[in-house]
N, C-alpha and C positions, 0 to 999 in steps of 0.2 A: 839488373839495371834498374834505377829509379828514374831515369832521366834520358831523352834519344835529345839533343839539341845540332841542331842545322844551318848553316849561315849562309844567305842570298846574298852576294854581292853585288847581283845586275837587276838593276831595276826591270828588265827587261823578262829577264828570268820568273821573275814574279809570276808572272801568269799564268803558261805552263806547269809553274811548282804546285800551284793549288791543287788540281786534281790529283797531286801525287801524294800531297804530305796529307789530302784528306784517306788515300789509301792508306797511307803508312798507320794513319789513327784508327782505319776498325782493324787494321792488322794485331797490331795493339793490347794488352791488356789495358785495360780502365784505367790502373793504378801505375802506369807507367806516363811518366809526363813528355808532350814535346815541345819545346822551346824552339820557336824559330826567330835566328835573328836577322835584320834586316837595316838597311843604313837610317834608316828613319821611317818618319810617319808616313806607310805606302795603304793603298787598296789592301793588299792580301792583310795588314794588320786587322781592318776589321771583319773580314773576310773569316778569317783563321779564329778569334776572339771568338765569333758566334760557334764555332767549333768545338769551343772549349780547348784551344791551343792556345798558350802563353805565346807571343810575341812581343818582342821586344828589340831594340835598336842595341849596339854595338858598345855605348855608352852604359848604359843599363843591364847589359847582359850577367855580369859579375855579379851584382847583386840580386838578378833572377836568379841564381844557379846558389847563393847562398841562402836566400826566403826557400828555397826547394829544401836543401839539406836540414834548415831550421824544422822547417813542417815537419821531413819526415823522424828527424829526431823526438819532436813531442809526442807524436802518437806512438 
């Protein structure tokens, strides 16, 4: 797998997810990306960001998951 991506639908949910999707990332190889997407601009966005976790909104998700494919094609 190049790519684990995850979708919060409840804003609510948010909070709780954090300590998890931070497990999920040292579970992790390095090279492996997570994309979490989210209805919009929430806390956990920049939260996740300083993690080194792409988040992104629901709108934008398509063209996160194609910039990933792009990347790992050039190297």
């Amino acid at each position: 797998a190049q790519a684990v991506a995850l979708i919060i639908s409840d804003s609510e949910v948010e909070t709780s997810a954090k300590p998890e999707i931070r497990k999920l990332r040292n579970k992790l190889d390095d090279d492996i990306n997570i994309l979490v997407c989210t209805h919009g601009i929430s806390e956990i966005g920049e939260l996740l960001k300083l993690a080194g976790i792409s988040v992104t909104s629901l709108n934008n998700f398509r063209q996160k998951l194609e910039n990933l494919i792009t990347t790992e094609i050039i190297r």
